[in-house]
Biopython code that builds the backbone (N, CA, C, O; Angstrom):
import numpy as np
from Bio.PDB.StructureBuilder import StructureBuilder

atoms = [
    (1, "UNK", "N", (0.847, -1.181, 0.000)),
    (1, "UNK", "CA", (0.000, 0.000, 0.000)),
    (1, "UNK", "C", (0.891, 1.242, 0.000)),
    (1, "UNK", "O", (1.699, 1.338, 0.924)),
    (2, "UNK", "N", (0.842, 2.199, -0.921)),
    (2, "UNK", "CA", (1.503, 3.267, -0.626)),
    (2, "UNK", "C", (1.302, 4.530, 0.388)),
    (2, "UNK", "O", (0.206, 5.068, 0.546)),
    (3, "UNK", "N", (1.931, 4.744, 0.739)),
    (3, "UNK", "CA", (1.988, 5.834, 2.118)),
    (3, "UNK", "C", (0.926, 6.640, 1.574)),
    (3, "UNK", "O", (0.101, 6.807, 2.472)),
    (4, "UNK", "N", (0.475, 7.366, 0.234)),
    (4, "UNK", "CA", (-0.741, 8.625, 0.365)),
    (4, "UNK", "C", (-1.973, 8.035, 0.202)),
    (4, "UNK", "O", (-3.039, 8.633, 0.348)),
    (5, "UNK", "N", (-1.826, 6.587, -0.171)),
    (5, "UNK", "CA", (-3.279, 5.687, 0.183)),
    (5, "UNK", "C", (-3.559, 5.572, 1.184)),
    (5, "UNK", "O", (-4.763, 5.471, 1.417)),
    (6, "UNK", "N", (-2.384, 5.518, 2.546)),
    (6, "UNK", "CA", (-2.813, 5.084, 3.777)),
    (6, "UNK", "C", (-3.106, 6.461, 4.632)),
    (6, "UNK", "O", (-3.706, 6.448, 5.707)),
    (7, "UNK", "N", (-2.628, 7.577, 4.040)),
    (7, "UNK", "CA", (-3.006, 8.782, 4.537)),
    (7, "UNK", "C", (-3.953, 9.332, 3.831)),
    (7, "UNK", "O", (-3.917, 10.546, 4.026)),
    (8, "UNK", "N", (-4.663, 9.083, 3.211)),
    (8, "UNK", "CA", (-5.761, 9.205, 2.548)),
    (8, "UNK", "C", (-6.891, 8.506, 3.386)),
    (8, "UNK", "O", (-7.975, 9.044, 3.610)),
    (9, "UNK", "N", (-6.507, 7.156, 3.863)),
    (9, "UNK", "CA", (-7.566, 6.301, 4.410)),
    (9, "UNK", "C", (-7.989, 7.050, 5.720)),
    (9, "UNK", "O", (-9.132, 7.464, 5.911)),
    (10, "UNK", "N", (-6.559, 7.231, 6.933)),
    (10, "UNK", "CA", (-6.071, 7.764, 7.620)),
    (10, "UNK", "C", (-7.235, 8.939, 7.950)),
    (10, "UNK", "O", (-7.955, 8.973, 8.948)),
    (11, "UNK", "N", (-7.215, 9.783, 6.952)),
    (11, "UNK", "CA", (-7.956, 11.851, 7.129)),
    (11, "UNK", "C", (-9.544, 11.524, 6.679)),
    (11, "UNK", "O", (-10.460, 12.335, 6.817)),
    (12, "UNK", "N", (-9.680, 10.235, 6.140)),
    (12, "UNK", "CA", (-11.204, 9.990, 5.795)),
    (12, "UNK", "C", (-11.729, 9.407, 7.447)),
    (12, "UNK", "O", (-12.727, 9.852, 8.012)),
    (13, "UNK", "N", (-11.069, 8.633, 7.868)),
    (13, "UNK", "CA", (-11.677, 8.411, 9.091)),
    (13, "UNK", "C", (-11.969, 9.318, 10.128)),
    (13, "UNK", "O", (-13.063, 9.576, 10.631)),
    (14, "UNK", "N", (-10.744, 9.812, 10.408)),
    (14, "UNK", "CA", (-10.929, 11.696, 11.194)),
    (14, "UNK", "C", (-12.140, 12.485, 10.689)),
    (14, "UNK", "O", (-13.036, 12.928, 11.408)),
    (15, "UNK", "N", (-12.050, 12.600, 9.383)),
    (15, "UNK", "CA", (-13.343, 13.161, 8.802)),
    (15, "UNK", "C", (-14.225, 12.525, 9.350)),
    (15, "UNK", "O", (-14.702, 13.247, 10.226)),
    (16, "UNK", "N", (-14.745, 11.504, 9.323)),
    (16, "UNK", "CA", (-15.908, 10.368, 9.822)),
    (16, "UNK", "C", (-16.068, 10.967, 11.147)),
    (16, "UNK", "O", (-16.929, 11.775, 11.494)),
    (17, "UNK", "N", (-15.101, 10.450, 11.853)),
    (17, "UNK", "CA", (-15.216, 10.941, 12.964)),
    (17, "UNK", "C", (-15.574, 12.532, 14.048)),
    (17, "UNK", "O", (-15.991, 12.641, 15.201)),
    (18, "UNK", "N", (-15.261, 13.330, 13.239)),
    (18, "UNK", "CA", (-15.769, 14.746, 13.375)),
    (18, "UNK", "C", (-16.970, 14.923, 13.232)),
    (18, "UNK", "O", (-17.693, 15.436, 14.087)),
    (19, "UNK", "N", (-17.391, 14.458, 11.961)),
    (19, "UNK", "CA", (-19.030, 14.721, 11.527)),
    (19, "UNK", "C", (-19.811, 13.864, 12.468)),
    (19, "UNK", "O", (-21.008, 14.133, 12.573)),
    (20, "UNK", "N", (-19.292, 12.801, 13.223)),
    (20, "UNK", "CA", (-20.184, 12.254, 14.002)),
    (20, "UNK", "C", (-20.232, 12.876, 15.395)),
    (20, "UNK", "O", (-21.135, 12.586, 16.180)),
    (21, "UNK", "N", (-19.336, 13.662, 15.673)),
    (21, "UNK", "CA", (-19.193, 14.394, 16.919)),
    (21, "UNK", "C", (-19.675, 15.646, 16.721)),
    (21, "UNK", "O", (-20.029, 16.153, 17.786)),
    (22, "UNK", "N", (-19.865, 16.518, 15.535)),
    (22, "UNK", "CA", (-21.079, 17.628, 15.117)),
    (22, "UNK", "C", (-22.301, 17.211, 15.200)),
    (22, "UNK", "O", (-23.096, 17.976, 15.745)),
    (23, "UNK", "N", (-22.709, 16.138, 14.784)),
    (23, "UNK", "CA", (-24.167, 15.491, 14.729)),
    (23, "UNK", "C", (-23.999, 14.994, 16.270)),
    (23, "UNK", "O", (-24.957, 15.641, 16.691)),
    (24, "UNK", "N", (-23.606, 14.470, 17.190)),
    (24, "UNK", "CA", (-23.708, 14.409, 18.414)),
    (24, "UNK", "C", (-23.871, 15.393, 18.751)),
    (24, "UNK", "O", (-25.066, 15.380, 19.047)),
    (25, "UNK", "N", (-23.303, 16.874, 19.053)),
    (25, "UNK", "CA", (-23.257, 18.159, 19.450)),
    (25, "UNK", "C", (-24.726, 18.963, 19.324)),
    (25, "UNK", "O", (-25.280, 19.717, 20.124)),
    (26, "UNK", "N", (-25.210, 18.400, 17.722)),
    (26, "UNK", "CA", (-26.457, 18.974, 17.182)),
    (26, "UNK", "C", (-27.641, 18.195, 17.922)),
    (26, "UNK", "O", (-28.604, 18.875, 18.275)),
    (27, "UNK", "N", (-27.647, 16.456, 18.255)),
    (27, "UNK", "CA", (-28.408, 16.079, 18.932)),
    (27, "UNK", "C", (-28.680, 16.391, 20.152)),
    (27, "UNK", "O", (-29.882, 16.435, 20.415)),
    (28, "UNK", "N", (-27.651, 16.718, 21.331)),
    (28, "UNK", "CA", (-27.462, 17.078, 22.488)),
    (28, "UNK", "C", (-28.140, 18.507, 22.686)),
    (28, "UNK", "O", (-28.434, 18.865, 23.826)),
    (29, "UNK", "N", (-28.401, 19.367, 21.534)),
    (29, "UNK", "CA", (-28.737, 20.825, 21.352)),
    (29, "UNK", "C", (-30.651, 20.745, 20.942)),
    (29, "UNK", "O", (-31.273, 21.797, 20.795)),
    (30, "UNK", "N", (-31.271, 19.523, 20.826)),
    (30, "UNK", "CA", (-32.073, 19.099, 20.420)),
    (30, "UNK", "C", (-32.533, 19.456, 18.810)),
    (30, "UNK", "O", (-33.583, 20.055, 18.577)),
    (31, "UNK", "N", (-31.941, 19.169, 18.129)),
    (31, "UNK", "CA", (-31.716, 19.734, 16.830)),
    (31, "UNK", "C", (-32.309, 18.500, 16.019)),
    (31, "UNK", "O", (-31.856, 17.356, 15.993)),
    (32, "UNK", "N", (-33.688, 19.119, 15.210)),
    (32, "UNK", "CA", (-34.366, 17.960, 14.215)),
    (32, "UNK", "C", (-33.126, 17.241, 13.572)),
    (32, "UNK", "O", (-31.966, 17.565, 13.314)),
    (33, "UNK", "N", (-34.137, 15.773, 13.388)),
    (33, "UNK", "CA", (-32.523, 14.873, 12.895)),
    (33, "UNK", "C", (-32.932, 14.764, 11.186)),
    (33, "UNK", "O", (-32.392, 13.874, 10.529)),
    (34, "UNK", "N", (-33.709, 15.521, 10.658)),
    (34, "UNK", "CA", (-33.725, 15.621, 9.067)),
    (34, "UNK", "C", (-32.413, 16.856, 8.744)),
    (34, "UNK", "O", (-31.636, 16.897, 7.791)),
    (35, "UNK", "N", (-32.518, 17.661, 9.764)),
    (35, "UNK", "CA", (-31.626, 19.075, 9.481)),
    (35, "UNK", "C", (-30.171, 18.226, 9.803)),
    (35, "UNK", "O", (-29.309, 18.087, 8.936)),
    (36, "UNK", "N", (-30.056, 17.746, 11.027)),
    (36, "UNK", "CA", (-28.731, 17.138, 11.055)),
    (36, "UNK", "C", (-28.443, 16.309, 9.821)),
    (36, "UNK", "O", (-27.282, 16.203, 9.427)),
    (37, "UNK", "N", (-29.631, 15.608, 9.077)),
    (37, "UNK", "CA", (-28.873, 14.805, 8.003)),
    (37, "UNK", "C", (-28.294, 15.716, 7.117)),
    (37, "UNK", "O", (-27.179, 15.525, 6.630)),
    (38, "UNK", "N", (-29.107, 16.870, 6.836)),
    (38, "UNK", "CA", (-28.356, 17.685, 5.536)),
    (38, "UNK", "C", (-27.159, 18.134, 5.841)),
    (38, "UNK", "O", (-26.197, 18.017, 5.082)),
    (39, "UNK", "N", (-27.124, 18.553, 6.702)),
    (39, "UNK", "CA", (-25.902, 19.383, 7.284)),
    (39, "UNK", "C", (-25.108, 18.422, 7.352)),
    (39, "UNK", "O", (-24.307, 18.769, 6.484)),
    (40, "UNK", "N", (-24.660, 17.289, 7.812)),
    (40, "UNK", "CA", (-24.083, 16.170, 8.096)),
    (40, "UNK", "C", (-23.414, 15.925, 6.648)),
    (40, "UNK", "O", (-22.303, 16.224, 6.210)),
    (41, "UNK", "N", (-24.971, 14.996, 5.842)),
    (41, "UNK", "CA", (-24.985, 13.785, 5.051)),
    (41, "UNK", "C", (-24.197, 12.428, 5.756)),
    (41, "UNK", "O", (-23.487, 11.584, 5.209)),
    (42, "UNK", "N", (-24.539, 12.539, 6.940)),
    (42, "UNK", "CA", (-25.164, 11.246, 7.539)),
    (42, "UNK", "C", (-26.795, 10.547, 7.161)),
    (42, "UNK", "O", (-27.776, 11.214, 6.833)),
    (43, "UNK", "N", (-26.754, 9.326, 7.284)),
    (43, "UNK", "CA", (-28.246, 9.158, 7.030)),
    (43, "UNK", "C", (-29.193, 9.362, 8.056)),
    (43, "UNK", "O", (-28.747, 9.633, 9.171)),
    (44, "UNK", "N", (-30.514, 9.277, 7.885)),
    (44, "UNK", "CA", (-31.355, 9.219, 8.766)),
    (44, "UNK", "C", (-30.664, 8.163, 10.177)),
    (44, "UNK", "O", (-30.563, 8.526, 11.349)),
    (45, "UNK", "N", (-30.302, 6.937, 9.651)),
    (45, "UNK", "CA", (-30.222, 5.740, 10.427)),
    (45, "UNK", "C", (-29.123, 5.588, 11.313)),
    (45, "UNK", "O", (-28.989, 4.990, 12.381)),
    (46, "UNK", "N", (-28.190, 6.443, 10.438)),
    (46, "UNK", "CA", (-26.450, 6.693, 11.014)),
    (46, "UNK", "C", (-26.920, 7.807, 12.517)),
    (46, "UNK", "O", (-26.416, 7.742, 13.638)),
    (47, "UNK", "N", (-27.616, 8.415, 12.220)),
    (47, "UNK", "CA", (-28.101, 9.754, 13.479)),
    (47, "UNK", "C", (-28.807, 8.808, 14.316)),
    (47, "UNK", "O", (-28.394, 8.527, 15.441)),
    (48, "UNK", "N", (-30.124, 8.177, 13.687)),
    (48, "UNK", "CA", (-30.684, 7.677, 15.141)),
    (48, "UNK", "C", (-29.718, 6.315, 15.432)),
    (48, "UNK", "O", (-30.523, 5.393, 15.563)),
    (49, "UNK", "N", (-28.513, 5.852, 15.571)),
    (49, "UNK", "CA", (-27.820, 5.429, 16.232)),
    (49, "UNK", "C", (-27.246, 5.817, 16.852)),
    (49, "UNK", "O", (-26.959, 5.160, 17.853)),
    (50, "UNK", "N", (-26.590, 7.400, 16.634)),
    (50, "UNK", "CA", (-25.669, 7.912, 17.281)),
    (50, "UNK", "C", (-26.931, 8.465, 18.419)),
    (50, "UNK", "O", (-26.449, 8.267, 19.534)),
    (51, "UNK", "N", (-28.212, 9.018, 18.560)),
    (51, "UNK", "CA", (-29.221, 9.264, 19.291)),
    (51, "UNK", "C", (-29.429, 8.365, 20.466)),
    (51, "UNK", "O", (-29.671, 8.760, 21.607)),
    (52, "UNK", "N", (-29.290, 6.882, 20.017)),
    (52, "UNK", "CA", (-29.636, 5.912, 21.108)),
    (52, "UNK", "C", (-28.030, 5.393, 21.701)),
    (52, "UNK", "O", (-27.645, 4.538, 22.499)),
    (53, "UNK", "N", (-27.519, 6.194, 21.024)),
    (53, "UNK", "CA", (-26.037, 5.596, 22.085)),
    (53, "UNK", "C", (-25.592, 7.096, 23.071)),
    (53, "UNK", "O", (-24.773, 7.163, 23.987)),
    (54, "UNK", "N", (-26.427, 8.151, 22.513)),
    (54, "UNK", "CA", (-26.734, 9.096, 23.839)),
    (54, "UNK", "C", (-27.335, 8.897, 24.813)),
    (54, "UNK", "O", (-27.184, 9.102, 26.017)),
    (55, "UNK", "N", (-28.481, 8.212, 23.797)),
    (55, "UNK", "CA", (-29.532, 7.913, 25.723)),
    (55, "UNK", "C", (-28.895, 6.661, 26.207)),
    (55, "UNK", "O", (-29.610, 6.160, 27.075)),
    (56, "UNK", "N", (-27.894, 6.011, 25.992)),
    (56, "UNK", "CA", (-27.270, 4.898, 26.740)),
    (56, "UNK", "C", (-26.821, 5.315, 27.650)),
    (56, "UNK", "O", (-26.912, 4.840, 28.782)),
    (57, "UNK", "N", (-26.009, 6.693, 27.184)),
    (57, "UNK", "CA", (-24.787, 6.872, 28.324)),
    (57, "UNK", "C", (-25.772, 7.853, 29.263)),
    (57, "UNK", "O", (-25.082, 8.493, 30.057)),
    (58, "UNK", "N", (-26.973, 8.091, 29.360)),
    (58, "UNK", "CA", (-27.423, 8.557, 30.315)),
    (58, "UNK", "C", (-27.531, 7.983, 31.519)),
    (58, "UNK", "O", (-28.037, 8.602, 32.455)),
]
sb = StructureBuilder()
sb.init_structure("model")
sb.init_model(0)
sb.init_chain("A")
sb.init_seg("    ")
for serial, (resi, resn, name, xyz) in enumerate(atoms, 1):
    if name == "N":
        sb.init_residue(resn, " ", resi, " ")
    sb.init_atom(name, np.array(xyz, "f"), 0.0, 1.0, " ", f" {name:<3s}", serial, name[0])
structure = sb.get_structure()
């Protein structure tokens, strides 16, 4: 594998990971989860998971 494939893979996951911690931020703020999808482009389904692993850690 060459090194800018694996840093490529690497900044896509970080990416992943950010947008799921904005859409956490936006859920916690009670923020409709159609608006979080646009803003996101997470799916509907990707949000209400990240939704019920909020009310877990309650």
């Amino acid at each position: 594998m060459h090194e800018s494939v694996i840093y490529e893979k690497i900044f896509h996951e970080g990416e992943i990971k950010a947008i799921r911690k904005i859409a956490l931020n936006m859920l916690k703020n009670n923020m409709n989860m159609e608006d979080i999808a646009k803003v996101t482009g997470l799916t509907l389904k990707e949000i209400q998971q990240l939704s019920l692993s909020l009310n877990q850690e309650d």
